[in-house]
LUMZAKOL-889389 format. One record per residue (C-alpha): residue number from 1; residue in three letters; chain; y, z, x. Coordinates in Angstrom, 1 decimal. Layout:
ZANU,balo,lumvo,marmar,c2,c3,c1
ZANU,NUM,Ala,A,Y,Z,X
...
This chain:
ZANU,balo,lumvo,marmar,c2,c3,c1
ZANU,1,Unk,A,71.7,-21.9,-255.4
ZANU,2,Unk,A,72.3,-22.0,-258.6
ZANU,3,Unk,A,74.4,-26.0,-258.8
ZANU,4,Unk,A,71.4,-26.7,-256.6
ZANU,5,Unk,A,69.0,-26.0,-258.9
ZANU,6,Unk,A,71.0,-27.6,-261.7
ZANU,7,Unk,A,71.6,-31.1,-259.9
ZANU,8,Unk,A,67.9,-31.3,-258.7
ZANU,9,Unk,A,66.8,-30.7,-262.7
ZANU,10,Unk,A,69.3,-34.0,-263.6
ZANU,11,Unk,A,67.5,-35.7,-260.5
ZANU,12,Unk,A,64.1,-35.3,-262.0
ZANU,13,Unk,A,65.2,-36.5,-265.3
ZANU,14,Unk,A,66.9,-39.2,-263.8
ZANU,15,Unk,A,64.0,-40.5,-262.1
ZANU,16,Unk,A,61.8,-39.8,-265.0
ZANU,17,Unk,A,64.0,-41.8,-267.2
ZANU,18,Unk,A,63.7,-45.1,-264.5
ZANU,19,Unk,A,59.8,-44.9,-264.8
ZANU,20,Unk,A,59.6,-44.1,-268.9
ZANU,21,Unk,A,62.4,-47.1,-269.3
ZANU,22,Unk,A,60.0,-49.4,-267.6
ZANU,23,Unk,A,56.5,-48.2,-269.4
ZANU,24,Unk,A,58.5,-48.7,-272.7
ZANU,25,Unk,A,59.7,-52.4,-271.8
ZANU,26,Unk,A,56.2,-53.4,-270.6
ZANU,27,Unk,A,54.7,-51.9,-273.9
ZANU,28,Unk,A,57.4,-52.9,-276.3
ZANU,29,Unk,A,59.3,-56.2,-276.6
ZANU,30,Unk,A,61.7,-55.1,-279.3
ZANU,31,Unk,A,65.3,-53.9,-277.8
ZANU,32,Unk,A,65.8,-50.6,-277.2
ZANU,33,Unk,A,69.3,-49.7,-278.5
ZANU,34,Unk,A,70.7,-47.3,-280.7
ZANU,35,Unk,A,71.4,-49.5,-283.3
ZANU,36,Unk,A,69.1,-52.1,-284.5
ZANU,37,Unk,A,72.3,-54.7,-285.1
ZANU,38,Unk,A,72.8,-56.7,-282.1
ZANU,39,Unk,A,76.5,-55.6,-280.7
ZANU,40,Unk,A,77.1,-53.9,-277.6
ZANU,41,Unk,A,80.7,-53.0,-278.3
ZANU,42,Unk,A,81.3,-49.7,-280.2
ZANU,43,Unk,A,84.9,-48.1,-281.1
ZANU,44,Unk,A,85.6,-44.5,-282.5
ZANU,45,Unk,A,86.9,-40.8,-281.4
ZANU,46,Unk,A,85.4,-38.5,-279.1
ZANU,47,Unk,A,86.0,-35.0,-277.4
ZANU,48,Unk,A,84.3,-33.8,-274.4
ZANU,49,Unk,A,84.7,-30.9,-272.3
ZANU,50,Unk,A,84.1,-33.0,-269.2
ZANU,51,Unk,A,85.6,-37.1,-270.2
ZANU,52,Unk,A,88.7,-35.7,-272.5
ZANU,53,Unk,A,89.4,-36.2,-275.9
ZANU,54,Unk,A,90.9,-38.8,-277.9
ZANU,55,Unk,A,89.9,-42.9,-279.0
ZANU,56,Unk,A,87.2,-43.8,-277.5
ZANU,57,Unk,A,85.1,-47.2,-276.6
ZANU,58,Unk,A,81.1,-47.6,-275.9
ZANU,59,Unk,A,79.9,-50.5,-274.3
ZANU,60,Unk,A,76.3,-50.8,-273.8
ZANU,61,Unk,A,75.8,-52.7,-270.5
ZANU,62,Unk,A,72.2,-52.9,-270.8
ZANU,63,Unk,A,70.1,-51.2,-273.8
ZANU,64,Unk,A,69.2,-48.6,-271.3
ZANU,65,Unk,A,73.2,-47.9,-269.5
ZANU,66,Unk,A,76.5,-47.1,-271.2
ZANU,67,Unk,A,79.7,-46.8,-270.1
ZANU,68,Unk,A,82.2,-44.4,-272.6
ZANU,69,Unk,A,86.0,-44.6,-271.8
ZANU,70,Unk,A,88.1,-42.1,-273.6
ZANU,71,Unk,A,91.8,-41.4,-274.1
ZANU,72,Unk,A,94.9,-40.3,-275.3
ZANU,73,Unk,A,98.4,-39.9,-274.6
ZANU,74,Unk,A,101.7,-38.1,-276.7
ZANU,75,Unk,A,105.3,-37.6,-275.8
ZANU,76,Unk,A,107.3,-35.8,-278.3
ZANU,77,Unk,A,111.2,-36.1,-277.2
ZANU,78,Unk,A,113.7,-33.9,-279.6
ZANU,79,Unk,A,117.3,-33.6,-278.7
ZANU,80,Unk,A,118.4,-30.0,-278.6
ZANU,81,Unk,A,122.0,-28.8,-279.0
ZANU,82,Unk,A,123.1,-25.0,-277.6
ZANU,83,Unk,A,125.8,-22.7,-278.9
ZANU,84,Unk,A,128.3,-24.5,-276.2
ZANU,85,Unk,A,127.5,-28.0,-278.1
ZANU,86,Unk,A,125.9,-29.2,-275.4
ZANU,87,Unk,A,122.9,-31.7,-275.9
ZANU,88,Unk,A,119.9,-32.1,-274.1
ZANU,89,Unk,A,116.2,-33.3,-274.7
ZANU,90,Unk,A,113.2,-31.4,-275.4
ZANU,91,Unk,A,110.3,-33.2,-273.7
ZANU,92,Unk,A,106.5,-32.5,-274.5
ZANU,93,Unk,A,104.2,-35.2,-273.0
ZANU,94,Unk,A,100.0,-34.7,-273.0
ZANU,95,Unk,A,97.7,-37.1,-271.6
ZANU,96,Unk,A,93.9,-37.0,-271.1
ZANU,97,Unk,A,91.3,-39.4,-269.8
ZANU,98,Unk,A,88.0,-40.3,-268.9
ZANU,99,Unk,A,84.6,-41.8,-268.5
ZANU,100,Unk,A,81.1,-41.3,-268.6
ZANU,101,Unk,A,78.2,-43.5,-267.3
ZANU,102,Unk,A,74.7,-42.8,-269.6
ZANU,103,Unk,A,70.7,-43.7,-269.4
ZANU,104,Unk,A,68.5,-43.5,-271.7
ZANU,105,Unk,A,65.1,-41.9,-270.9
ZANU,106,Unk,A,63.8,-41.9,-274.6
ZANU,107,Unk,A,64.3,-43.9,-277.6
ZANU,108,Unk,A,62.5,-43.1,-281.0
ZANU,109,Unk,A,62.9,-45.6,-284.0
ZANU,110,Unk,A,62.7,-44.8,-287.2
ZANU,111,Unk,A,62.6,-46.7,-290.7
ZANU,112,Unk,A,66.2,-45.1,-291.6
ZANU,113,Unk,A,67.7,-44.0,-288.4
ZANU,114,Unk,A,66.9,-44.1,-284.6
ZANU,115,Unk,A,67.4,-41.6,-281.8
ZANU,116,Unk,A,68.2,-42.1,-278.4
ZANU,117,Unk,A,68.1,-39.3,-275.7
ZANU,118,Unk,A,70.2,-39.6,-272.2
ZANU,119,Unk,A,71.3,-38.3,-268.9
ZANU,120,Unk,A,75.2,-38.8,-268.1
ZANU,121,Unk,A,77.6,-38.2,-265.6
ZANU,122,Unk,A,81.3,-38.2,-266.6
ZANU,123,Unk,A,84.9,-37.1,-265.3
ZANU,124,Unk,A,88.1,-36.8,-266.9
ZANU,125,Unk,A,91.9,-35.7,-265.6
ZANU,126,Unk,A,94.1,-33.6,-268.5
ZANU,127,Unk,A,97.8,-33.8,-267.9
ZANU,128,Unk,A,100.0,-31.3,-270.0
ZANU,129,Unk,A,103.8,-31.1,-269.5
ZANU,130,Unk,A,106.8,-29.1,-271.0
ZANU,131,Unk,A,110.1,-29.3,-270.1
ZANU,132,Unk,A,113.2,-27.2,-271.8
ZANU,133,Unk,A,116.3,-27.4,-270.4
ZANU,134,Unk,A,118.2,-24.8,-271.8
ZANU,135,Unk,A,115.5,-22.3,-271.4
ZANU,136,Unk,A,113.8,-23.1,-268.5
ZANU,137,Unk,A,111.0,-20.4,-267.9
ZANU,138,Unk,A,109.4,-21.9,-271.0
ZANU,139,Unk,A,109.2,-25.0,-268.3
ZANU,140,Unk,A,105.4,-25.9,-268.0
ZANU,141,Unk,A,103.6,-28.4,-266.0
ZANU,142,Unk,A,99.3,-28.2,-265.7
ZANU,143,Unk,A,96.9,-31.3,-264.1
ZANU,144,Unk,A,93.6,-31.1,-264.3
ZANU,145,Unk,A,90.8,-33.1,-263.2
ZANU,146,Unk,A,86.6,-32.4,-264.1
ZANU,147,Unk,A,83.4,-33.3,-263.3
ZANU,148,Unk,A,80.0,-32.8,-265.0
ZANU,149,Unk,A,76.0,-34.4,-265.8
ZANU,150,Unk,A,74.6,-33.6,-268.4
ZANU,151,Unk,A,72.3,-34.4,-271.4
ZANU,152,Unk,A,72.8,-35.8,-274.7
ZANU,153,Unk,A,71.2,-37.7,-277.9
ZANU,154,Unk,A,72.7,-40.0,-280.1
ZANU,155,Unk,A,71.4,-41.3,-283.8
ZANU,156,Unk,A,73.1,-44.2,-286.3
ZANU,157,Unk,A,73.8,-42.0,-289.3
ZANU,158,Unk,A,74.8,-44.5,-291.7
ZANU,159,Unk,A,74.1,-48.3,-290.9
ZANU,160,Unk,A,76.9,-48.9,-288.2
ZANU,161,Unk,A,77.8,-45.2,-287.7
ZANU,162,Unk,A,76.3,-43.6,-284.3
ZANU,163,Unk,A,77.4,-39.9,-283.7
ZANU,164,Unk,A,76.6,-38.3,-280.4
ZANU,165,Unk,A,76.2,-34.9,-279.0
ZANU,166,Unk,A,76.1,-33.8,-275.2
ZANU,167,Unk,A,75.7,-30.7,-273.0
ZANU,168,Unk,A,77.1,-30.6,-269.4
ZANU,169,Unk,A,76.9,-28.3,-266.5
ZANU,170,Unk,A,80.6,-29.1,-265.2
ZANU,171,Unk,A,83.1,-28.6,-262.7
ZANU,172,Unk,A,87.1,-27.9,-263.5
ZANU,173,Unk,A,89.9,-27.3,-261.0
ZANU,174,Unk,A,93.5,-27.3,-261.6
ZANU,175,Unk,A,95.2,-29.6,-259.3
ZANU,176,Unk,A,99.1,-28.2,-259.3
ZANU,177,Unk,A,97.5,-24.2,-260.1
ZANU,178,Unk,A,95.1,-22.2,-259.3
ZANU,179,Unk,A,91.9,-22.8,-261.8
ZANU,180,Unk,A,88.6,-23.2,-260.7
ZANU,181,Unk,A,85.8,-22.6,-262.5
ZANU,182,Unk,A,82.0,-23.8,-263.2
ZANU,183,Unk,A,80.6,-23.4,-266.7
ZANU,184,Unk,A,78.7,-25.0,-269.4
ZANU,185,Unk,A,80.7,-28.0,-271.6
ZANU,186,Unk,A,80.1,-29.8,-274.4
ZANU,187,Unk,A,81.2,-33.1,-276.6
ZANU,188,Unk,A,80.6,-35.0,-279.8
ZANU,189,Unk,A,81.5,-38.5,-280.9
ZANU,190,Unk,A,81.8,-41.1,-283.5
ZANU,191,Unk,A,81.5,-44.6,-283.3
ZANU,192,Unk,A,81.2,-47.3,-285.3
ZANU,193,Unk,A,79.5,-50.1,-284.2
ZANU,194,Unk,A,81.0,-54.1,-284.0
């Protein structure tokens, strides 16, 4: 009763962001981005409970809709020798992913700065892997995928520097083990603007 509750709430403000949108582009010709430079591509770091961690891209499709891809991928390989000389690799390999779709339902300009508030929905997969061959119960494999809306704001902080901050209500299973669960996530970015 509880999920039902939550996805009707991002319903509403999802419909309440389509009608505020189009009062503010009646009343207001000036573009409604971030930013007041005229870029839609932005570039910088993010970490997210629900999209994953890691380098990150903005593009804003319209003022109103974004579309965040985030990732990141490491392999460490170290060769290993045991007390009977033989050789072997150590292999550690993580690798995260994914995207979140935004819209705005509020924008507030100021002289030094400008806010923008948004609804977003957003998954990600998290890959983890370790394998050691000469002791192989430290052997480790974990995929995960999640799912989440939430809410965020965003605000330029110094001329071409936006930093964001979301909340989501989100779903995580593990696909190879047994993890499910349903909590509350978070994320923040960095961005610079080009």
């Amino acid at each position: 009763m509880k999920s039902l509750i939550t996805i009707c709430f991002f319903i509403i403000i999802f419909t309440f962001s389509d009608a505020y949108s189009e009062e503010c582009s009646e009343t207001s010709y000036q573009d409604t981005r971030i930013r007041d430079i005229n870029v839609s591509n932005l570039f910088g770091v993010s970490a997210s409970s629900v999209s994953g961690a890691g380098l990150s891209y903005m593009y804003y499709i319209t003022p109103d809709y974004h579309f965040k891809a985030t990732g990141i991928y490491y392999r460490n390989r170290v060769e290993k020798e045991n007390e009977l000389n033989q050789k072997a690799f150590n292999d550690t390999i993580f690798a995260d992913a994914g995207a979140e779709f935004r819209r705005n339902f509020a924008v507030i300009k100021k002289p030094n700065t400008t806010f923008q508030f948004y609804t977003l929905l957003g998954g990600g997969y998290w890959y983890y892997k370790k394998e050691r061959p000469f002791s192989p119960k430290d052997n480790k494999e974990r995929k995960l995928i999640s799912g989440g809306i939430g809410l965020g704001t965003g605000f330029l902080f110094i001329n071409r520097i936006l930093l964001n901050i979301d909340f989501f209500y989100q779903y995580t299973t593990g696909i190879n083990y047994g993890l499910r669960r349903v909590n509350i996530g978070g994320g923040i970015s960095c961005y610079v603007a080009y």
